[in-house]
N, CA, C and O atoms as a Tinker XYZ file with bonds, in Angstrom:
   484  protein
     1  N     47.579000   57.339000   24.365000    73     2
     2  CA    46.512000   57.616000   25.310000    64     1     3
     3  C     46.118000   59.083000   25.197000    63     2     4     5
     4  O     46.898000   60.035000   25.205000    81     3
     5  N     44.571000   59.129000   25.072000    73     3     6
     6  CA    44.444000   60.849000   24.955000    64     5     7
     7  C     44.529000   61.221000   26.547000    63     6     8     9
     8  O     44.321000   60.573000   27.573000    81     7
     9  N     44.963000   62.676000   26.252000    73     7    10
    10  CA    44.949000   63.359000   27.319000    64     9    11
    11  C     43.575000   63.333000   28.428000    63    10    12    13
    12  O     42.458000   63.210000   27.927000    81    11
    13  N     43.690000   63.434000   29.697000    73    11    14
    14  CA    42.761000   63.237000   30.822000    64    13    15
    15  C     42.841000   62.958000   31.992000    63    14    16    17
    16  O     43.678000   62.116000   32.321000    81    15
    17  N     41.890000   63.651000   33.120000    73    15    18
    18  CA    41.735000   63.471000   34.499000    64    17    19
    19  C     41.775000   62.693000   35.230000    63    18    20    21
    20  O     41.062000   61.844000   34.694000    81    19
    21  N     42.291000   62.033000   36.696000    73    19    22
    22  CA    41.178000   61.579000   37.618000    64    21    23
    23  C     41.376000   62.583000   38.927000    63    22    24    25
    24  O     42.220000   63.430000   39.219000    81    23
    25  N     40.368000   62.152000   39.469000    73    23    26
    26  CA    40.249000   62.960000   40.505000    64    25    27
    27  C     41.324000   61.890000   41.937000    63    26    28    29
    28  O     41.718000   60.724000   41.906000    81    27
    29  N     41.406000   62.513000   42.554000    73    27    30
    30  CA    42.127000   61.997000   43.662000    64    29    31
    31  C     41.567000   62.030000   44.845000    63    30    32    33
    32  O     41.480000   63.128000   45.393000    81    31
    33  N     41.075000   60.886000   45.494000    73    31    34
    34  CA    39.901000   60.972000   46.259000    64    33    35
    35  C     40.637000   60.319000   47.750000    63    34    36    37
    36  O     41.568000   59.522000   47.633000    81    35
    37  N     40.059000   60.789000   49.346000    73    35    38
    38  CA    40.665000   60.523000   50.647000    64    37    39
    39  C     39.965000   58.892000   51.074000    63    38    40    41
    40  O     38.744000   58.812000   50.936000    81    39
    41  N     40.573000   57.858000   51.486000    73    39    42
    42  CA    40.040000   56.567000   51.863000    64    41    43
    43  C     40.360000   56.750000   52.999000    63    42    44    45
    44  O     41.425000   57.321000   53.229000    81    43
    45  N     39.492000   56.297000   54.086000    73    43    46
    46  CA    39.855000   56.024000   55.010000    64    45    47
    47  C     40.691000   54.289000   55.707000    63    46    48    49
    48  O     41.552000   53.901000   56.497000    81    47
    49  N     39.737000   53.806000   54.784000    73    47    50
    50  CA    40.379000   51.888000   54.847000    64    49    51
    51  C     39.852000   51.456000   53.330000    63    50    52    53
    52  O     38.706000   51.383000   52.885000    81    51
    53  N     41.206000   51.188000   52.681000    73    51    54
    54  CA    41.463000   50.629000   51.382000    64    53    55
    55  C     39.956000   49.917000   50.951000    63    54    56    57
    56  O     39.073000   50.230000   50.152000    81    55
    57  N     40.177000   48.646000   52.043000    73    55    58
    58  CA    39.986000   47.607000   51.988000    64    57    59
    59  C     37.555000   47.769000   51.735000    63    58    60    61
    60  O     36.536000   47.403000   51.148000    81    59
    61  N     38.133000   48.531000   52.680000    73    59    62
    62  CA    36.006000   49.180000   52.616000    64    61    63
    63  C     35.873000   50.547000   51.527000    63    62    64    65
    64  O     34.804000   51.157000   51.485000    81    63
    65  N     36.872000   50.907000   50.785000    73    63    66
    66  CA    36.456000   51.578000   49.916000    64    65    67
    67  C     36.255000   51.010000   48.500000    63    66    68    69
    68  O     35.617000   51.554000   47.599000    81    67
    69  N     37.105000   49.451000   48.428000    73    67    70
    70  CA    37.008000   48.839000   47.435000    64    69    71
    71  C     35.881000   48.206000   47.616000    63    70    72    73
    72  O     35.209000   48.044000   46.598000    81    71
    73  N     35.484000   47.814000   48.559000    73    71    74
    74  CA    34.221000   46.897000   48.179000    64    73    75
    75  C     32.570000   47.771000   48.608000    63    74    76    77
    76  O     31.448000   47.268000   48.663000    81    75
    77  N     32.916000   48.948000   48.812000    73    75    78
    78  CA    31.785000   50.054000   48.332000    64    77    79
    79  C     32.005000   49.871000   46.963000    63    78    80    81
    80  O     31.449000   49.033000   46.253000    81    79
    81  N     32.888000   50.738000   46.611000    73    79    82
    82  CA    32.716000   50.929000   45.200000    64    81    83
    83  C     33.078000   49.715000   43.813000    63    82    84    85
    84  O     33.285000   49.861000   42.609000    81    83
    85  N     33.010000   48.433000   44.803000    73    83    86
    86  CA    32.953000   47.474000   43.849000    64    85    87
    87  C     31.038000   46.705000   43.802000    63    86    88    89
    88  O     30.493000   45.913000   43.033000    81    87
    89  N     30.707000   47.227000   44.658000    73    87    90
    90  CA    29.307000   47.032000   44.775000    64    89    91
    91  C     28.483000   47.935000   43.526000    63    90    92    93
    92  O     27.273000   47.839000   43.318000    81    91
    93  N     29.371000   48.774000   42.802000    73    91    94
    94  CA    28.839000   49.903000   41.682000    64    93    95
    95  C     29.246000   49.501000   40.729000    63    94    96    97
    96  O     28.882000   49.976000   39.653000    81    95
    97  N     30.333000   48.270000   40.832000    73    95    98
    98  CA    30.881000   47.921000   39.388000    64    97    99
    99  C     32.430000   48.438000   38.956000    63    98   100   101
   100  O     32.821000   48.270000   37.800000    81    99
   101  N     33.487000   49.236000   40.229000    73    99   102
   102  CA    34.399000   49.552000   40.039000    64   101   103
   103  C     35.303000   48.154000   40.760000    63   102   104   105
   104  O     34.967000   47.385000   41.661000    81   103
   105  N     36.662000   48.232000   39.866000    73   103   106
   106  CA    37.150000   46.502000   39.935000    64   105   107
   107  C     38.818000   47.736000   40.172000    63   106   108   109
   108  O     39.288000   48.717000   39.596000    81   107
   109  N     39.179000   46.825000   41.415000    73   107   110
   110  CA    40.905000   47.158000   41.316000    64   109   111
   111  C     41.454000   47.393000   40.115000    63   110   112   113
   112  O     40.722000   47.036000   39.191000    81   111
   113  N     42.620000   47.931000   39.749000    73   111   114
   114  CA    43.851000   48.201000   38.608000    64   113   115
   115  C     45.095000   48.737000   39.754000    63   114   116   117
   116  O     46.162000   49.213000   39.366000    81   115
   117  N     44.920000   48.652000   40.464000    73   115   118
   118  CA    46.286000   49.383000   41.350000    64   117   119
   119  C     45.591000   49.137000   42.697000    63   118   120   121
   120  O     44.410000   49.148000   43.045000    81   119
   121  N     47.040000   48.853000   43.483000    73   119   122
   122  CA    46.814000   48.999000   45.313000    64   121   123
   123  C     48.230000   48.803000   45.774000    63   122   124   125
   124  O     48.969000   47.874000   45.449000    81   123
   125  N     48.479000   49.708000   46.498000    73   123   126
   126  CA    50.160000   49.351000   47.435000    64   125   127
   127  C     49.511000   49.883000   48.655000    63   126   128   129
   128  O     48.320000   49.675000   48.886000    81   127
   129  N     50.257000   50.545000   49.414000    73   127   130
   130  CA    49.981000   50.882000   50.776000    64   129   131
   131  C     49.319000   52.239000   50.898000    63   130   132   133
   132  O     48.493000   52.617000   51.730000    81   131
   133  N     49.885000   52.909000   49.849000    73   131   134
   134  CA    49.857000   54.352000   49.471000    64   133   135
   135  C     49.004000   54.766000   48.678000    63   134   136   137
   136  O     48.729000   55.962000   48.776000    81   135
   137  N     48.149000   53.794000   47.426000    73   135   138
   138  CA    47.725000   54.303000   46.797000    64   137   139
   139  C     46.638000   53.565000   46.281000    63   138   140   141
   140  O     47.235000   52.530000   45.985000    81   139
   141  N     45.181000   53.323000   45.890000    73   139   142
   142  CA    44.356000   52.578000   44.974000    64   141   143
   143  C     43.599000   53.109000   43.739000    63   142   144   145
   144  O     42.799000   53.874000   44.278000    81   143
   145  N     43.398000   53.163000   42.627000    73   143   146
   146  CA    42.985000   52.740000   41.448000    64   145   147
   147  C     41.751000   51.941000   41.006000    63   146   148   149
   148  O     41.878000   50.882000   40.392000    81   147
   149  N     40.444000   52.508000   41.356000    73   147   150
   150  CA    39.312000   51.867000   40.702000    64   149   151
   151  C     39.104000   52.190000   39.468000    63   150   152   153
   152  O     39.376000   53.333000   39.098000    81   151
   153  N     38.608000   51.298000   38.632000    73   151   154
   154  CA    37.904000   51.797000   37.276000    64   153   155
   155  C     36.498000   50.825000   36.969000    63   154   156   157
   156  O     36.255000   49.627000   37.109000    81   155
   157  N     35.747000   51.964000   36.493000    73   155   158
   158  CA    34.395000   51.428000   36.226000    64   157   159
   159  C     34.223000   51.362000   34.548000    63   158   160   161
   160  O     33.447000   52.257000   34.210000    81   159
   161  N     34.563000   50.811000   33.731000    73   159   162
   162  CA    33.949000   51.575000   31.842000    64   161   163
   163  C     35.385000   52.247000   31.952000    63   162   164   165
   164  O     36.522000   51.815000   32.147000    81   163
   165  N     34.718000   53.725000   31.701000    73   163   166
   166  CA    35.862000   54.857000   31.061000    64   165   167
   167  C     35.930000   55.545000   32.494000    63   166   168   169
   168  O     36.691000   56.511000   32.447000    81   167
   169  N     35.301000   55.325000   33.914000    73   167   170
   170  CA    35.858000   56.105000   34.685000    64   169   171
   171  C     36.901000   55.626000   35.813000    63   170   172   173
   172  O     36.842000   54.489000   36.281000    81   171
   173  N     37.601000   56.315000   36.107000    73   171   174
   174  CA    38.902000   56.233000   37.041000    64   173   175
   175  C     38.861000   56.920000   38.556000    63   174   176   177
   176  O     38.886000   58.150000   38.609000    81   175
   177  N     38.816000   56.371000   39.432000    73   175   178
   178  CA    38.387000   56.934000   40.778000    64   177   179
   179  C     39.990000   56.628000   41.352000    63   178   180   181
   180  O     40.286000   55.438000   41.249000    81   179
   181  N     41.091000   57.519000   41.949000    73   179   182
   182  CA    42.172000   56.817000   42.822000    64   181   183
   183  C     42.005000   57.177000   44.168000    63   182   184   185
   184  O     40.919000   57.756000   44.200000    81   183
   185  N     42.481000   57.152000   45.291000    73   183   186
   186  CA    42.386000   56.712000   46.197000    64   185   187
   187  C     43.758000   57.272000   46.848000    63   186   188   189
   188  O     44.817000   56.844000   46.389000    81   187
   189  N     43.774000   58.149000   47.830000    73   187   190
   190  CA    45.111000   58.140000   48.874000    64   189   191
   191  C     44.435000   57.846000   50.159000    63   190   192   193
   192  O     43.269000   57.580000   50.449000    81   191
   193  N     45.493000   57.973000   50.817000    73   191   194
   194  CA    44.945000   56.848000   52.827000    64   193   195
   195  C     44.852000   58.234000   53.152000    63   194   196   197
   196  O     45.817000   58.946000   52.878000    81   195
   197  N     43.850000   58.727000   53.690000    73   195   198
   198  CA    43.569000   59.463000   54.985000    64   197   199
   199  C     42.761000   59.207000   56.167000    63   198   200   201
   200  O     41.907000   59.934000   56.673000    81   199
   201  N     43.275000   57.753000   56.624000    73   199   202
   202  CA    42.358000   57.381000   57.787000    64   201   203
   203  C     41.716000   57.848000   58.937000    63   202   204   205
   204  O     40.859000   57.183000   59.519000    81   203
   205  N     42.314000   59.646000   59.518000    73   203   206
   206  CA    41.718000   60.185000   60.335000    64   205   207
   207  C     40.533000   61.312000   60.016000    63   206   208   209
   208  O     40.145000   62.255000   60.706000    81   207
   209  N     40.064000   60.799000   58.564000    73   207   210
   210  CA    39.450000   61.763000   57.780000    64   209   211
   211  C     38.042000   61.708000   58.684000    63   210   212   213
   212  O     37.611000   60.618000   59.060000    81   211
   213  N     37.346000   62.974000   59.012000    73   211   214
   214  CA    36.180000   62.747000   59.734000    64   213   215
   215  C     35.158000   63.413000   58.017000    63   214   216   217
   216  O     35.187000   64.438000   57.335000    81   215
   217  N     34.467000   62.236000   57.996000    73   215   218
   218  CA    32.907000   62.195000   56.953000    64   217   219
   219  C     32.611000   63.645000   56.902000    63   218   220   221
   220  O     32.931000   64.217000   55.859000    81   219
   221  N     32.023000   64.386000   57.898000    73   219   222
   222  CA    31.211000   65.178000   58.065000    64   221   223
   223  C     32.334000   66.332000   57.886000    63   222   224   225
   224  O     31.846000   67.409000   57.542000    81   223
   225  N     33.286000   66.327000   57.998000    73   223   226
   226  CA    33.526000   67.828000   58.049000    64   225   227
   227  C     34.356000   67.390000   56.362000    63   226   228   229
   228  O     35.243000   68.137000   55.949000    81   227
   229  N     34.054000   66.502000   55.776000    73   227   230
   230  CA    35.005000   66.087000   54.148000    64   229   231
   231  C     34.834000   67.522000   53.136000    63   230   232   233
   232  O     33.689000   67.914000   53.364000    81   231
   233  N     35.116000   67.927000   52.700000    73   231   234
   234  CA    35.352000   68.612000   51.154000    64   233   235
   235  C     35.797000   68.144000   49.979000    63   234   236   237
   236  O     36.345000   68.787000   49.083000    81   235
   237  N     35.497000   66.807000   50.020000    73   235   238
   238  CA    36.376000   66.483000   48.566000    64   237   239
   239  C     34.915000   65.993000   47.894000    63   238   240   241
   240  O     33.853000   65.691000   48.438000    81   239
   241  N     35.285000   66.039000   46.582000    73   239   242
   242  CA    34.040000   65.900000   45.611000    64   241   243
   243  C     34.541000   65.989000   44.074000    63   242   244   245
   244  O     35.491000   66.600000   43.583000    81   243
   245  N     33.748000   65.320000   43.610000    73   243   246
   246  CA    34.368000   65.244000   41.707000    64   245   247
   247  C     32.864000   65.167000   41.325000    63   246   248   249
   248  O     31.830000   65.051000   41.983000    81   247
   249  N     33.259000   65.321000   39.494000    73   247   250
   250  CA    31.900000   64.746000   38.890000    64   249   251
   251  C     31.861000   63.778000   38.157000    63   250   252   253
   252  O     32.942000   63.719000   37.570000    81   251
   253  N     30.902000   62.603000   37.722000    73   251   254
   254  CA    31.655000   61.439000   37.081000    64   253   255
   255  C     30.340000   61.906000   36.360000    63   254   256   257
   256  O     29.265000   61.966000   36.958000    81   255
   257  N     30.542000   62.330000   34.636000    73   255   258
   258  CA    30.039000   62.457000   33.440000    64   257   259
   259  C     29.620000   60.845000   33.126000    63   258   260   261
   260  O     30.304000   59.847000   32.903000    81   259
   261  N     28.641000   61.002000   33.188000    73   259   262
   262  CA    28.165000   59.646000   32.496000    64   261   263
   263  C     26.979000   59.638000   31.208000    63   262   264   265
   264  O     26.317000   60.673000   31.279000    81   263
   265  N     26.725000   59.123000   30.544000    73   263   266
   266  CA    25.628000   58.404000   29.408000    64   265   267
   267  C     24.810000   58.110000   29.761000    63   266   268   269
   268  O     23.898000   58.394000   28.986000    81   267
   269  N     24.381000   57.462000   30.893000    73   267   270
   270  CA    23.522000   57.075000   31.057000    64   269   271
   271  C     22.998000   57.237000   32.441000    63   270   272   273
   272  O     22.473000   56.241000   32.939000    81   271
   273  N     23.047000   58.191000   33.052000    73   271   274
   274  CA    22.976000   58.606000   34.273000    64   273   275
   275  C     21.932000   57.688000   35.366000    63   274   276   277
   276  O     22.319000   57.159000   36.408000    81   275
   277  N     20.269000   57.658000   34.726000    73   275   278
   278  CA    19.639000   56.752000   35.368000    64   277   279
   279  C     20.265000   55.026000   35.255000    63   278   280   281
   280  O     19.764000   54.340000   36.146000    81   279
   281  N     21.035000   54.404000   34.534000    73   279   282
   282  CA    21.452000   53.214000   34.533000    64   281   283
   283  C     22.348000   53.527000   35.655000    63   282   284   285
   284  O     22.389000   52.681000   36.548000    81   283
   285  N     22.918000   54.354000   35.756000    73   283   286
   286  CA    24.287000   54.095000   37.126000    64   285   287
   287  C     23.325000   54.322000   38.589000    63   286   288   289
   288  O     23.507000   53.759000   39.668000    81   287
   289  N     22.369000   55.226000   38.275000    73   287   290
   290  CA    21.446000   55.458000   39.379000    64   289   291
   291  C     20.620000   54.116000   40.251000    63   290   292   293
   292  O     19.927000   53.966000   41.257000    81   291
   293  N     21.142000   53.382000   39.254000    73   291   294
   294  CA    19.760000   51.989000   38.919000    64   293   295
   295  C     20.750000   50.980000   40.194000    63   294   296   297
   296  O     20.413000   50.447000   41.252000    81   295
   297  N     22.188000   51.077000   39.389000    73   295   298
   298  CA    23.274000   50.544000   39.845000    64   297   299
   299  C     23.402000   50.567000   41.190000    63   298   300   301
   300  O     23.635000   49.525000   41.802000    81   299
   301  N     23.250000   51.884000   41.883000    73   299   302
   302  CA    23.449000   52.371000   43.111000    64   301   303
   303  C     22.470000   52.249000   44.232000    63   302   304   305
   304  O     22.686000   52.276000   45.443000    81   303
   305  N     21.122000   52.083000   43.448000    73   303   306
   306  CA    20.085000   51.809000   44.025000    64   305   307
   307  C     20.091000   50.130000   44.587000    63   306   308   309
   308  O     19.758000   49.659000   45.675000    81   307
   309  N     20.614000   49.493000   43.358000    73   307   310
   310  CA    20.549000   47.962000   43.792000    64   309   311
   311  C     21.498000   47.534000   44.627000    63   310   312   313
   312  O     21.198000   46.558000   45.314000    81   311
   313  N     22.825000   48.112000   44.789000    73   311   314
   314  CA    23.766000   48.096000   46.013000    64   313   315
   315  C     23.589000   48.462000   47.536000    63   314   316   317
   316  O     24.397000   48.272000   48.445000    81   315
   317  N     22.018000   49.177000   47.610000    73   315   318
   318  CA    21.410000   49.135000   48.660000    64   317   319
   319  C     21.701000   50.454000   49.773000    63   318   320   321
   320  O     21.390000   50.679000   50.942000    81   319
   321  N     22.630000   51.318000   48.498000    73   319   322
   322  CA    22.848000   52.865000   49.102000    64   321   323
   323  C     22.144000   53.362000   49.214000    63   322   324   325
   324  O     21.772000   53.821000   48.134000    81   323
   325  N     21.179000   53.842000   50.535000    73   323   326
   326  CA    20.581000   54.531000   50.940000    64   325   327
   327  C     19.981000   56.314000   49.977000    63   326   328   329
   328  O     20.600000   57.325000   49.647000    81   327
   329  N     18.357000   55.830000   49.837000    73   327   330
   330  CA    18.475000   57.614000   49.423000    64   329   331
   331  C     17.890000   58.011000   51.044000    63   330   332   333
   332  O     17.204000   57.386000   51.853000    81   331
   333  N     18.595000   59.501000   51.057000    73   331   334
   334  CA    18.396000   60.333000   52.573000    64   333   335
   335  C     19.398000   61.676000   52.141000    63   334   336   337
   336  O     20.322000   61.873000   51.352000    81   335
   337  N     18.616000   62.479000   53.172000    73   335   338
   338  CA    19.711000   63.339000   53.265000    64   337   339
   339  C     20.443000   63.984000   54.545000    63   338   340   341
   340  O     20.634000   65.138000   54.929000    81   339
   341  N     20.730000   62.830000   54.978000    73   339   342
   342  CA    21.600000   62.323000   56.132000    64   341   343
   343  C     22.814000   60.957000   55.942000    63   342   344   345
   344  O     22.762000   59.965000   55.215000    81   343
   345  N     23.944000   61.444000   56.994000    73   343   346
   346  CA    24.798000   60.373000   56.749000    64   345   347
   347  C     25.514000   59.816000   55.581000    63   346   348   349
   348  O     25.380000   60.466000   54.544000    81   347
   349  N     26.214000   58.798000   55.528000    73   347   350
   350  CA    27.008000   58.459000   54.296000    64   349   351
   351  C     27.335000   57.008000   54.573000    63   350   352   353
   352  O     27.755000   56.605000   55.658000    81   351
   353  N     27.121000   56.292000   53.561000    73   351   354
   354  CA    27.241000   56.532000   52.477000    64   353   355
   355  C     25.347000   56.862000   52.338000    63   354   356   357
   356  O     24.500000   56.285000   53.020000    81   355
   357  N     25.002000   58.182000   51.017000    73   355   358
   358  CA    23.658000   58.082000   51.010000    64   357   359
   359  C     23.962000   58.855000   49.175000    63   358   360   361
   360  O     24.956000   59.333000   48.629000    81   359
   361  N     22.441000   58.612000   48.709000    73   359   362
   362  CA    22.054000   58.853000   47.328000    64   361   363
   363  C     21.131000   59.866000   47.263000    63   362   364   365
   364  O     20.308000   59.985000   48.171000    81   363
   365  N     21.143000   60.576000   46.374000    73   363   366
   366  CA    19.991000   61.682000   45.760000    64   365   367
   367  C     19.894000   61.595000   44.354000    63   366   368   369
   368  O     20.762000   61.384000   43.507000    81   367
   369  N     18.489000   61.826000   44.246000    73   367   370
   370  CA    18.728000   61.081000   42.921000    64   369   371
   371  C     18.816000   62.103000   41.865000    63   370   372   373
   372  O     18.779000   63.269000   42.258000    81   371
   373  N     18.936000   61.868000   40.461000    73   371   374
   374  CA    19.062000   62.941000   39.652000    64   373   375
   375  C     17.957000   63.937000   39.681000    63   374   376   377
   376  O     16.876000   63.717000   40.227000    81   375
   377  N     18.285000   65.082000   39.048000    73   375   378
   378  CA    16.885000   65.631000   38.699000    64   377   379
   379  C     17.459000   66.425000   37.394000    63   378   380   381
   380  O     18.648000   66.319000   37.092000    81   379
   381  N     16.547000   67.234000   36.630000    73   379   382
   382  CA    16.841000   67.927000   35.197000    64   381   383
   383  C     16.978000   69.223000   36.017000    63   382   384   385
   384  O     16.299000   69.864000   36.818000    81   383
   385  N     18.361000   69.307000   35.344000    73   383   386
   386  CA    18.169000   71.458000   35.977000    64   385   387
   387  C     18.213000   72.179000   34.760000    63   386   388   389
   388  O     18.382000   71.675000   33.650000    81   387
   389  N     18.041000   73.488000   35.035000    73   387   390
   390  CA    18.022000   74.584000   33.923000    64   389   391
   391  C     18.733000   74.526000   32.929000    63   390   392   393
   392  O     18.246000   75.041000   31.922000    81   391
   393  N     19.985000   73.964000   32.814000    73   391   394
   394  CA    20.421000   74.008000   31.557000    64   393   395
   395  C     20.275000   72.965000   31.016000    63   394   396   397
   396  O     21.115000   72.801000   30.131000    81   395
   397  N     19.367000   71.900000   31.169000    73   395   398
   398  CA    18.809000   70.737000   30.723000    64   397   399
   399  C     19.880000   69.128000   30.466000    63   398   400   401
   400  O     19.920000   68.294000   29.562000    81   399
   401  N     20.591000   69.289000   31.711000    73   399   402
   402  CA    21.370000   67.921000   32.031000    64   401   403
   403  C     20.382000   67.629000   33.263000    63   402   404   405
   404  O     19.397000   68.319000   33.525000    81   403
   405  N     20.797000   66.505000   33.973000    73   403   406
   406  CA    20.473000   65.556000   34.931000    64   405   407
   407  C     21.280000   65.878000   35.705000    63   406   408   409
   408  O     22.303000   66.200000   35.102000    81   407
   409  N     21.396000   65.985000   36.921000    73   407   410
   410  CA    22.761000   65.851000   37.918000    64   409   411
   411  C     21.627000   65.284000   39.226000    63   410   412   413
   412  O     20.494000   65.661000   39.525000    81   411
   413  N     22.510000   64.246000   39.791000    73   411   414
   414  CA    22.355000   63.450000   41.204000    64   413   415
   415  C     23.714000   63.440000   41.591000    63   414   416   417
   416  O     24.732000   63.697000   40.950000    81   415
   417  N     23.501000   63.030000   42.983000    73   415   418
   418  CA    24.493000   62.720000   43.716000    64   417   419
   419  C     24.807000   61.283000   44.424000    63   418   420   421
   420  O     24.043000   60.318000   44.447000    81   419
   421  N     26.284000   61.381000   45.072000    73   419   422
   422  CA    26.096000   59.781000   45.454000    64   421   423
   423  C     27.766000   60.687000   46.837000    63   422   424   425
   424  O     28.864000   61.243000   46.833000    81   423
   425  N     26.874000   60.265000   47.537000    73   423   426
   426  CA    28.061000   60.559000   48.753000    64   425   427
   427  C     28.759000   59.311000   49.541000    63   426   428   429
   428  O     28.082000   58.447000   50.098000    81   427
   429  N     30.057000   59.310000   49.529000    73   427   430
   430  CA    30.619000   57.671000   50.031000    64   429   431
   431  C     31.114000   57.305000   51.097000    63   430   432   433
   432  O     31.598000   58.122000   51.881000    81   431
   433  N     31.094000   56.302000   51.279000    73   431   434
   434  CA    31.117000   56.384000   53.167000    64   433   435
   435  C     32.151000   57.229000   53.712000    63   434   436   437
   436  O     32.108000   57.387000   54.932000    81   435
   437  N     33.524000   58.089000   52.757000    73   435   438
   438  CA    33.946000   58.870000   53.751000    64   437   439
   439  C     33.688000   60.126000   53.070000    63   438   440   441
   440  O     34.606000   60.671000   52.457000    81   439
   441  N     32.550000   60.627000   53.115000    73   439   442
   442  CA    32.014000   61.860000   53.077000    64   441   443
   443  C     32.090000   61.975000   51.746000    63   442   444   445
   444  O     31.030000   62.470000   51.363000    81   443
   445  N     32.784000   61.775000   50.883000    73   443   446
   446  CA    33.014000   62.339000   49.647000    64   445   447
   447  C     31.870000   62.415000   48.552000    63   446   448   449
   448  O     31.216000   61.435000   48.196000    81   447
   449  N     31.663000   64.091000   47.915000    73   447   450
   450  CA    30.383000   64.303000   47.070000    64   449   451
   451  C     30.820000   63.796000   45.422000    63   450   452   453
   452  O     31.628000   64.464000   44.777000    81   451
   453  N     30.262000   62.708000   44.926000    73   451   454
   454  CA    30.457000   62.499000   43.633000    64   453   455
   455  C     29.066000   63.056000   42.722000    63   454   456   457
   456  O     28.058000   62.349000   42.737000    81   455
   457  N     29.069000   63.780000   42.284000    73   455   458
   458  CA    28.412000   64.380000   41.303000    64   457   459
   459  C     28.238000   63.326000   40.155000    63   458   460   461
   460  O     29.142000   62.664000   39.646000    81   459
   461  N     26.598000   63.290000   39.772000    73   459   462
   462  CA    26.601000   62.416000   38.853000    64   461   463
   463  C     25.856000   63.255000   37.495000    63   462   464   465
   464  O     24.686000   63.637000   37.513000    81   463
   465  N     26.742000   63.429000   36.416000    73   463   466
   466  CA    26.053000   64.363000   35.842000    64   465   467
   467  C     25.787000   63.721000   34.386000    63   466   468   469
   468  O     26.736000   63.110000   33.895000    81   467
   469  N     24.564000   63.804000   33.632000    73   467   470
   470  CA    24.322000   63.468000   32.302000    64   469   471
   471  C     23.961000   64.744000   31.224000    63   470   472   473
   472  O     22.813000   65.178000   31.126000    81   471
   473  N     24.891000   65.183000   30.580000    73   471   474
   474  CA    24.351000   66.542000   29.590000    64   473   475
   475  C     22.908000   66.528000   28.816000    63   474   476   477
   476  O     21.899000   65.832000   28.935000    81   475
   477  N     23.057000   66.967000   28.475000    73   475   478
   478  CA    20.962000   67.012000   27.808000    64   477   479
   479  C     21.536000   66.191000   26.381000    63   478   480   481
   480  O     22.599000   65.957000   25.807000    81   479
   481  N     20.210000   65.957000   26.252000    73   479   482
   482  CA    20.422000   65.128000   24.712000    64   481   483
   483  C     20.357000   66.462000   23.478000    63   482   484
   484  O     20.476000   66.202000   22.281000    81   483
């Protein structure tokens, strides 16, 4: 296995973080009491319990490098995640910045900022 990341992300209930993020196409590989394991393709999202986590005051955030940035955008759109920029779970969509990648966002129902980033061609 080559060397590599995941990020370690706060759930508040297992059970509604899996089926958010199975609405995007991420499928169980792990769950005990303590811990969950999504994977989408090549990305890996895990999961610890912090059920008294309040949304709004969250700090946790990763970036999930993708290929195809508008296809996952497409993804997120058809799961019926809200674009706004209010509340959570909500979407923003990509845009091209200065150094000529794409980056959007996708915030999940417990606050958390996932960065969605595509490098320039």
């Amino acid at each position: 296995m080559a060397d590599h990341a995941t990020p370690n992300l706060p759930s508040r209930d297992f059970t509604e973080t899996a089926a958010f993020y199975a609405a995007l196409g991420f499928g169980e590989s792990w769950r005990d009491a303590g811990w969950m394991i999504l994977e989408r393709g090549g990305l890996t999202l895990e999961f610890f319990p912090y059920p008294d986590l309040d949304p709004a005051q969250s700090s946790f955030g990763c970036c999930l490098r993708l290929d195809d940035v508008a296809a996952f955008c497409a993804v997120i759109e058809a799961a019926g995640v809200p674009e706004t920029t209010l509340g959570w779970p909500r979407f923003h969509r990509p845009r091209r910045e200065a150094w000529g990648g794409w980056v959007g966002a996708l915030i999940d129902p417990d606050g958390t900022l996932l960065r969605l980033v595509q490098e320039p061609d």
